[in-house]
C-alpha positions as CSV (number, residue, x, y, z in Angstrom):
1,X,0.0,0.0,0.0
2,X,2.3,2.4,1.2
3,X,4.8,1.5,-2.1
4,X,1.9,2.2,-4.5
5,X,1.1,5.6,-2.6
6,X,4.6,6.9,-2.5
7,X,6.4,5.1,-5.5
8,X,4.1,5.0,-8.0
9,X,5.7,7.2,-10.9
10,X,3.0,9.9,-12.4
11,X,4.1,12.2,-15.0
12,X,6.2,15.2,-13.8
13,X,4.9,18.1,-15.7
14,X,3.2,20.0,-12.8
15,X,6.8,19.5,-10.9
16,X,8.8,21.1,-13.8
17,X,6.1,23.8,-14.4
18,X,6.1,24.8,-10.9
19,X,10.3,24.8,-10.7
20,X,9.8,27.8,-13.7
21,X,7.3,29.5,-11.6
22,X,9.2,29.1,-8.1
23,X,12.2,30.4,-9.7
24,X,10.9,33.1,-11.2
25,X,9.3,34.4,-8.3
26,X,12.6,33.3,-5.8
27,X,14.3,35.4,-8.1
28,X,11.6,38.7,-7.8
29,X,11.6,38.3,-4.2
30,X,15.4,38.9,-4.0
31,X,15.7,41.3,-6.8
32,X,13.0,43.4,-5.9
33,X,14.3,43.1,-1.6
34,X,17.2,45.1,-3.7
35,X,14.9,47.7,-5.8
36,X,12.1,48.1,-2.8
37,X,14.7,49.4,-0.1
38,X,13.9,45.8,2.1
39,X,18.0,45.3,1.7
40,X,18.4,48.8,2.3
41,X,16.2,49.2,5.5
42,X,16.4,45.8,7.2
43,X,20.0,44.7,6.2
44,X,22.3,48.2,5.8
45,X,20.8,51.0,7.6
46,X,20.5,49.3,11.4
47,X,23.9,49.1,13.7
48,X,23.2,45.4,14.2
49,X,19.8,43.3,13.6
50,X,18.1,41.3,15.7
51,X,18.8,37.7,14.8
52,X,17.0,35.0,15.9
53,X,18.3,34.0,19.2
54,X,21.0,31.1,19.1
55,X,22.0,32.6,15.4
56,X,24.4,35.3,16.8
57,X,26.6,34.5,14.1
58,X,24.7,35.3,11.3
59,X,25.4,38.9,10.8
60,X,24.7,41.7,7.9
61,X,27.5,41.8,5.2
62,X,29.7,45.3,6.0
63,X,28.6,47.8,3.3
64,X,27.2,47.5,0.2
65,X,27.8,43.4,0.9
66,X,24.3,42.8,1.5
67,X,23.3,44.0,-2.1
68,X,25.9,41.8,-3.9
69,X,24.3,39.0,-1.5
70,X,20.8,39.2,-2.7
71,X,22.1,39.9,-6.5
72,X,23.8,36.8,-6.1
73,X,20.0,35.1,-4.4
74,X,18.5,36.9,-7.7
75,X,20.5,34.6,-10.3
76,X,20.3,31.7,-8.3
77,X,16.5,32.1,-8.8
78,X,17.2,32.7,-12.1
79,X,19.2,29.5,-12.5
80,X,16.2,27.5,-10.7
81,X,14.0,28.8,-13.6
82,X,16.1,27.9,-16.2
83,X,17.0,24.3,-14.9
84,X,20.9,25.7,-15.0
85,X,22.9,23.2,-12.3
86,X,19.8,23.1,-10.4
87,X,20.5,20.9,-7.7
88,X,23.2,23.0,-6.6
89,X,21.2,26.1,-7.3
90,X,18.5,25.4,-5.1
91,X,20.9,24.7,-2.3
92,X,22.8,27.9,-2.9
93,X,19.7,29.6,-2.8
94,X,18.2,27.6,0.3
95,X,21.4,28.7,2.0
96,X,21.4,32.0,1.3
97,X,18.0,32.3,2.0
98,X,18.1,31.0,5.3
99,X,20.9,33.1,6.5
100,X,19.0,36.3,5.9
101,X,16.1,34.8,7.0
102,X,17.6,34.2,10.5
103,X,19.9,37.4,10.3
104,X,17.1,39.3,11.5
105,X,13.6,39.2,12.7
106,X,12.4,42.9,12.5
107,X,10.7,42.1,9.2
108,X,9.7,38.7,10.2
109,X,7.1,37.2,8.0
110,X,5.3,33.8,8.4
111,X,5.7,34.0,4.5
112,X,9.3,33.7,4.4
113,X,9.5,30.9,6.5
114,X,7.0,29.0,4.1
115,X,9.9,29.7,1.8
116,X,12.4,28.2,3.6
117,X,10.4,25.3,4.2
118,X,9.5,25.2,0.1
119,X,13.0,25.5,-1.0
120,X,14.4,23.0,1.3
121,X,11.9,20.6,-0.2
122,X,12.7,21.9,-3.9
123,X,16.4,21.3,-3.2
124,X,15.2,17.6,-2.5
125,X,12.7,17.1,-5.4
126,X,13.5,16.3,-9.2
127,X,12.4,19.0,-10.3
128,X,15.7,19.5,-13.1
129,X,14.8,16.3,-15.2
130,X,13.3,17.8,-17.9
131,X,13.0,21.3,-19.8
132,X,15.9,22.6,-18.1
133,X,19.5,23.5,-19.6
134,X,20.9,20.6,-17.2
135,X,19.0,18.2,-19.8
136,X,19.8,20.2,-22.5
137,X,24.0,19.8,-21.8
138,X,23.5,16.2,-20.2
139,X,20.5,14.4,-22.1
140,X,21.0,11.7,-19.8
141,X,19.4,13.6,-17.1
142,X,16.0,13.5,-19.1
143,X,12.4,12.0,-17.2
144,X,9.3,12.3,-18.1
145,X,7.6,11.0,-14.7
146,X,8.8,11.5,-11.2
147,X,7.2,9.3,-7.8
148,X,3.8,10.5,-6.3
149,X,5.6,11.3,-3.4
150,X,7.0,14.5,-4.9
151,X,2.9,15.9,-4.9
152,X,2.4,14.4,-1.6
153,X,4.9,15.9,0.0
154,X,4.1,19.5,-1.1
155,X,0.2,19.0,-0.9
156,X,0.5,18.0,3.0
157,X,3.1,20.8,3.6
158,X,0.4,23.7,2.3
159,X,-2.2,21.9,4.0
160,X,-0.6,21.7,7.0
161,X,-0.3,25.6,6.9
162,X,-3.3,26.6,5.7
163,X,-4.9,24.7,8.7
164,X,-3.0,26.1,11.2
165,X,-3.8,29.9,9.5
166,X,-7.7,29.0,9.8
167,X,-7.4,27.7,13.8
168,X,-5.3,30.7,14.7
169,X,-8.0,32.8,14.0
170,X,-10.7,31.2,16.0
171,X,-10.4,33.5,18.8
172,X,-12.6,36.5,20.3
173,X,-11.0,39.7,18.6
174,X,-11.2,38.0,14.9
175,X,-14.7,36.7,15.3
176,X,-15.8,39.5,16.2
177,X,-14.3,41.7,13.4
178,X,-12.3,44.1,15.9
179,X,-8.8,42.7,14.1
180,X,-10.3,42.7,10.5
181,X,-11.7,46.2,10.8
182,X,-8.5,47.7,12.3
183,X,-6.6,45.9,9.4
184,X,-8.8,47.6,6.9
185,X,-8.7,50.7,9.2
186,X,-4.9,51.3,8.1
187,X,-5.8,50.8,4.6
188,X,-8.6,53.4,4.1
189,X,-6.2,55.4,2.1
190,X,-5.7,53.2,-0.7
191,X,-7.6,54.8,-3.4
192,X,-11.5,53.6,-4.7
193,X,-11.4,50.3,-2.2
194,X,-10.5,52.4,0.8
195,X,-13.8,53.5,1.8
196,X,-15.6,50.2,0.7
197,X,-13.0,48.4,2.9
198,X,-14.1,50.7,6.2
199,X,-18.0,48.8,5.9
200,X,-18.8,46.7,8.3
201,X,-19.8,44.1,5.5
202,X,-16.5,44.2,4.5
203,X,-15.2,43.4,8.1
204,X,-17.1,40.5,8.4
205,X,-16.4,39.4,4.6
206,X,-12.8,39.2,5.4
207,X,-13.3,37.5,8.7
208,X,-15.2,34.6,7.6
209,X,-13.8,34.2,4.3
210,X,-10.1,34.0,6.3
211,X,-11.1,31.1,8.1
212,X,-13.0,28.9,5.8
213,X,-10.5,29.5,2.9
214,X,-7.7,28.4,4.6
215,X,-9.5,25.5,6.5
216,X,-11.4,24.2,3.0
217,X,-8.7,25.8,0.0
218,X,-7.1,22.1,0.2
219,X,-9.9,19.7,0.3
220,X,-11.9,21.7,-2.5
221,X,-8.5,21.6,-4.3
222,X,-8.0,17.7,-4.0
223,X,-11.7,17.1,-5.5
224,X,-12.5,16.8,-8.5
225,X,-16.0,18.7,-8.5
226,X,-15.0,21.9,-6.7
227,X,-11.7,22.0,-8.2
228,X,-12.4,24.4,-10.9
229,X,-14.6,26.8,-8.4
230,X,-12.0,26.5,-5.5
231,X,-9.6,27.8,-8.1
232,X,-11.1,30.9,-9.3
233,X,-11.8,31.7,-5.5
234,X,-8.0,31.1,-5.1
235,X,-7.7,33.8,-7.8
236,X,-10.1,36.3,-6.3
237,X,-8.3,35.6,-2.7
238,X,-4.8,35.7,-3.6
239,X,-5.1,38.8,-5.9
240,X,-7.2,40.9,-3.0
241,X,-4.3,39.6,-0.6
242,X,-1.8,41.3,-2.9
243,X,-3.4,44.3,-3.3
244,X,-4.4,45.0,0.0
245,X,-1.9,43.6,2.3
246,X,1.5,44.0,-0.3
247,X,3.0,40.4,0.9
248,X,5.0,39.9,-1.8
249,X,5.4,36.7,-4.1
250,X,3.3,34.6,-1.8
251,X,0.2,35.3,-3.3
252,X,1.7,34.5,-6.5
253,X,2.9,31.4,-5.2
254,X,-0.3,30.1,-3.8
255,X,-1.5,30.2,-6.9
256,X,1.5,28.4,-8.4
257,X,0.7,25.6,-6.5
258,X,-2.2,24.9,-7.6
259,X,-0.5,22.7,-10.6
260,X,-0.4,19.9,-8.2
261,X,-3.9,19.6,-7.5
262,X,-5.3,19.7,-11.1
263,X,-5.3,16.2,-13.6
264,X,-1.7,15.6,-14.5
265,X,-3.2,14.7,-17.9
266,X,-4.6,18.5,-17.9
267,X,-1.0,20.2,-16.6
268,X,0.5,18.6,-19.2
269,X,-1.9,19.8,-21.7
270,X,-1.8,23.6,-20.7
271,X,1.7,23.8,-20.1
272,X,3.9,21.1,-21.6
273,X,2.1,19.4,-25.5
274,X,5.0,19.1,-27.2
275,X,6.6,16.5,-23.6
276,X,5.6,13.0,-24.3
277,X,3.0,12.3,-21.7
278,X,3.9,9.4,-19.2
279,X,0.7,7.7,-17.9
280,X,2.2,4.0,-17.0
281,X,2.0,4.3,-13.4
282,X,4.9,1.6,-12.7
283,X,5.8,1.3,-9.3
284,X,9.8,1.5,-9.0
285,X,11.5,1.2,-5.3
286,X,14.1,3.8,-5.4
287,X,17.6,2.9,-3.4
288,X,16.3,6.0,-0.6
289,X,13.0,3.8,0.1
290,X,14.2,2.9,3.3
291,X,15.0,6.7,4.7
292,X,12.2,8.1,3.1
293,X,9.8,7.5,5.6
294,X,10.9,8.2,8.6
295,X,12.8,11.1,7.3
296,X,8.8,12.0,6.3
297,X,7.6,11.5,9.3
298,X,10.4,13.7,11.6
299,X,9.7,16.8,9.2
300,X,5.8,16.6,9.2
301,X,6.3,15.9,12.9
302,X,7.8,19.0,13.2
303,X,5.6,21.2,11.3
304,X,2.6,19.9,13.5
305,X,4.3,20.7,16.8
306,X,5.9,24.0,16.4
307,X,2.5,25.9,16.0
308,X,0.9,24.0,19.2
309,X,4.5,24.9,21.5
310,X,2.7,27.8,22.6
311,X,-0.3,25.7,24.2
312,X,2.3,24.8,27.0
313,X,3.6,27.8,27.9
314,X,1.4,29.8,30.5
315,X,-0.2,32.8,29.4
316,X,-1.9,34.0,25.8
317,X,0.4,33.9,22.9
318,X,-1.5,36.7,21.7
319,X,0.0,38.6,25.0
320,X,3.6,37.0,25.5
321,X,4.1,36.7,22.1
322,X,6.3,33.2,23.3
323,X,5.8,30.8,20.8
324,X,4.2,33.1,18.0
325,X,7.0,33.1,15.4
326,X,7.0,29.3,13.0
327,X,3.3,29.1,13.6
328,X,1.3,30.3,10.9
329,X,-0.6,33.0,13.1
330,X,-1.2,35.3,10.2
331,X,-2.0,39.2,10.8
332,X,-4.1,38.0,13.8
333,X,-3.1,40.7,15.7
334,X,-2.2,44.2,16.7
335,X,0.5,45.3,19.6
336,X,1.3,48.8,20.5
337,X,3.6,49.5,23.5
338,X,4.9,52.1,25.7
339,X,8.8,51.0,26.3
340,X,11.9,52.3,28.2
341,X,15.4,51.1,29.0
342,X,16.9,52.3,31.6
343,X,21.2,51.2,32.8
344,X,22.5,51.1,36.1
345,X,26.4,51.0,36.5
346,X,26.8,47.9,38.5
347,X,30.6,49.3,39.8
348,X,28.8,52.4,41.2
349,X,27.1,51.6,44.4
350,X,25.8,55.2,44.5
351,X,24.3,54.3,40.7
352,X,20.7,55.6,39.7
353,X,19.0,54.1,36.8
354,X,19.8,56.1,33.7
355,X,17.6,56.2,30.9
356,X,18.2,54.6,27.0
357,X,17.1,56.4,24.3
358,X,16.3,54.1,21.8
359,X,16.9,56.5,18.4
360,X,20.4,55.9,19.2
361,X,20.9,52.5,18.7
362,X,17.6,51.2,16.6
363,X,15.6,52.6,13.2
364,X,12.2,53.2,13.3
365,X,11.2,49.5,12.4
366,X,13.3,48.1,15.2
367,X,12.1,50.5,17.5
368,X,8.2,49.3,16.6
369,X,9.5,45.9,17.4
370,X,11.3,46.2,20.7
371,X,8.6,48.4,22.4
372,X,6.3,45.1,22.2
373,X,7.9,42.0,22.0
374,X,9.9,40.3,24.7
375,X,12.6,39.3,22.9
376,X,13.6,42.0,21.1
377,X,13.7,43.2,24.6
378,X,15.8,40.6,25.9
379,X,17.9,41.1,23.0
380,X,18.3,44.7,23.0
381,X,19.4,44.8,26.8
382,X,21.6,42.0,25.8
383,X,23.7,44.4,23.1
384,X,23.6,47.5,25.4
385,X,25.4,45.2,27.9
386,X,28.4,44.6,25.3
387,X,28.0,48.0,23.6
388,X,28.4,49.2,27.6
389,X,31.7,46.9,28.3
390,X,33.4,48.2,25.2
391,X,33.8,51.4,27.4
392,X,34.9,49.1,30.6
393,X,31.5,49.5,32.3
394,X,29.2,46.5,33.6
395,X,25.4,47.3,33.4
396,X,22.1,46.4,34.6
397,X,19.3,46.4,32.3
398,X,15.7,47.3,33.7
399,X,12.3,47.7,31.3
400,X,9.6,49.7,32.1
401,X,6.7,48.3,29.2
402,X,3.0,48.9,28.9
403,X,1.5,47.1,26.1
404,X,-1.6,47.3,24.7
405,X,-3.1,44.2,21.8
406,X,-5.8,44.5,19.2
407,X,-6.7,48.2,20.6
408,X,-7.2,47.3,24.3
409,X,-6.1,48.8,27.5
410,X,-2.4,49.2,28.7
411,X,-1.1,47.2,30.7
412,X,2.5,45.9,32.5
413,X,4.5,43.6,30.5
414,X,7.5,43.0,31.9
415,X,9.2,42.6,35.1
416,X,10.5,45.9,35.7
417,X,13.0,44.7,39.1
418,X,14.5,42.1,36.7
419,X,17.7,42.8,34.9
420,X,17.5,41.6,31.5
421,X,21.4,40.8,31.2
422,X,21.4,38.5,33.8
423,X,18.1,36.2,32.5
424,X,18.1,33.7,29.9
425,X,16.2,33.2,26.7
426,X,13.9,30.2,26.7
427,X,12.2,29.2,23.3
428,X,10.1,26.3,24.6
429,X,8.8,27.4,28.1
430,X,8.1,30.3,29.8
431,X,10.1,34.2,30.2
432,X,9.4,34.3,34.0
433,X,10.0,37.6,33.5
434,X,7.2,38.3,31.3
435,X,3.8,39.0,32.8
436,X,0.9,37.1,32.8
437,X,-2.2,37.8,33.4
438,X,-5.2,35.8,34.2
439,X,-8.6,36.4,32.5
């Protein structure tokens, strides 16, 4: 059973249509990080970005280093298009990738982490093996069919996140618009759809077509009879998500995906007459059969349990924010905080607590980011502490917060008698320092 599932070969035009659309848009998403100031503001401008914590080492380029980097991610994506050494091109992209990816977290984006994930599968799949200058040099290379695993793999990964978006926003302040309407709120600007956007009808539109798109996009995909109606809603949904919400390729790539869910007989049709169509569904045992699996089942484990850490760790995600990032909780909510730093000379015993102003280490995106969330916090006090013993001096950190989520009432969020240098970081339980509150 499980052999006739996995290995049974189909033909591969959806996978080599989808390599020329997943290049193409890799290669936009670098290129235009270049033309759209991302590089410029995220990358170059800030004294030092906040990494993800345990990735100190991962560190912006000096100069104009971090444009050369992405040029360089912007012909790899071009060389994944093209089918140009694409093995290694995926891999030099999937590298590259990830290290800006985990550089910094000030423009963190559940998007680019689906990307990760996608081009660590891509590096994997054979996705070179046909219509690609690799088979034009090396004929040898040639397939016209590839193992059903290769669909499988990406169907259960999207479903997997498209889930998870749907659940995460089964909670008070989306069902009862209060998010959706202050998303909208900040668009009312954009010209002819801002004021239709500010109606309540819209509020609720985008509230309940959220959740039961991303909890029913897959299943209506997978069958036949709404396959043709789920795909013009993809359309409509992934073109308004553009437009409104400017998240780059992803929209795009949603609706590259869908090439795995249509008839292979149809993919081929569109996209690829003049390949010789394979439809004799042999069932061939590749030499990997035996790490296949259980490499399967480790990833997929994975993806399930990241998004559910945060249900064992006290207090509301939405609040702590521990366990947010890797979990698919898409523009769910809104966080606004009041935020001071303050140093205390620990060598002094006469020492007061002096006041941090921010402007002086952090842009105005960083800034955003490290007056509500805890570990930017941590992170911050962490690098005025070394910035500090540069000049001989051993400091105290202390935060004074007041946060505030989806529009409600300030309130104390951290610990303001606990010295942030002298605390660790924990990913999988609880910031002690971090307050709770019960409801």
């Amino acid at each position: 059973m499980i052999n006739r599932w996995l290995f049974t070969h189909v033909d591969n035009s959806s996978l080599i249509i989808f390599r020329v659309f997943f290049g193409f848009l890799i290669a936009a998403e670098a290129i235009g990080a270049i033309f759209t100031g991302w590089v410029r503001r995220t990358l170059v401008e800030p004294q030092f970005t906040f990494n993800f914590i345990g990735f100190d080492f991962l560190q912006p380029l000096p100069g104009n280093g971090m444009y050369f980097y992405f040029a360089i991610m912007g012909i790899l994506g071009l060389l994944v298009m093209v089918g140009f050494k694409y093995r290694w091109s995926m891999i030099g992209y999937t590298i590259m990738w990830a290290g800006a990816y985990f550089m910094q977290k000030s423009s963190y984006n559940n998007h680019y982490y689906l990307l990760f994930l996608l081009c660590i599968l891509m590096s994997i799949l054979p996705a070179g093996n046909y219509f690609s200058l690799d088979v034009k040099r090396n004929p040898a290379l040639k397939k016209i069919s590839m193992p059903r695993w290769c669909v499988i793999v990406i169907i259960i990964q999207l479903w997997i996140v498209y889930t998870y978006a749907s659940v995460a926003k089964l909670y008070p302040d989306w069902l009862d618009f209060s998010v959706p309407k202050n998303l909208m709120a900040a668009r009312a600007y954009y010209p002819i759809i801002g004021d239709l956007l500010q109606n309540h009808w819209a509020h609720v539109t985008v509230a309940y077509f959220g959740i039961l798109f991303d909890l029913l996009i897959v299943p209506l995909l997978l069958w036949k009879r709404t396959r043709s109606a789920a795909f013009y809603f993809s359309i409509f949904f992934h073109i308004f998500n553009s437009i409104i919400f400017q998240i780059g390729i992803f929209p795009y790539l949603s609706l590259a995906f869908t090439v795995f869910f249509f008839s292979k007989e149809r993919i081929h049709k569109l996209f690829m007459k003049k390949k010789e169509f394979y439809h004799q569904n042999e069932i061939v045992l590749p030499s990997y059969k035996k790490i296949l699996v259980p490499i399967a089942i480790i990833w997929f484990s994975i993806q399930i349990a990241l998004p559910i850490r945060h249900w064992f760790i006290p207090g509301d995600v939405l609040w702590t924010e521990e366990g947010h990032r890797l979990s698919w909780r898409m523009m769910l909510r809104g966080r606004s905080g009041i935020t001071n730093f303050y140093i205390v000379d620990k060598n002094d015993p006469d020492a007061k607590q002096k006041p941090i102003n921010k402007k002086d280490y952090l842009t105005k995106k960083q800034i955003r980011s490290v007056t509500t969330k805890p570990d930017f916090m941590w992170q911050f006090a962490q690098h005025l502490k070394s910035e500090h013993a540069k000049q001989g001096k051993d400091i105290a950190v202390y935060v004074k917060s007041r946060v505030s989520v989806n529009g409600k009432k300030y309130r104390d969020f951290i610990d303001s008698k606990v010295d942030l240098t002298s605390v660790p970081w924990y990913y999988f339980k609880t910031n002690p320092w971090v307050i709770k509150y019960i409801e």
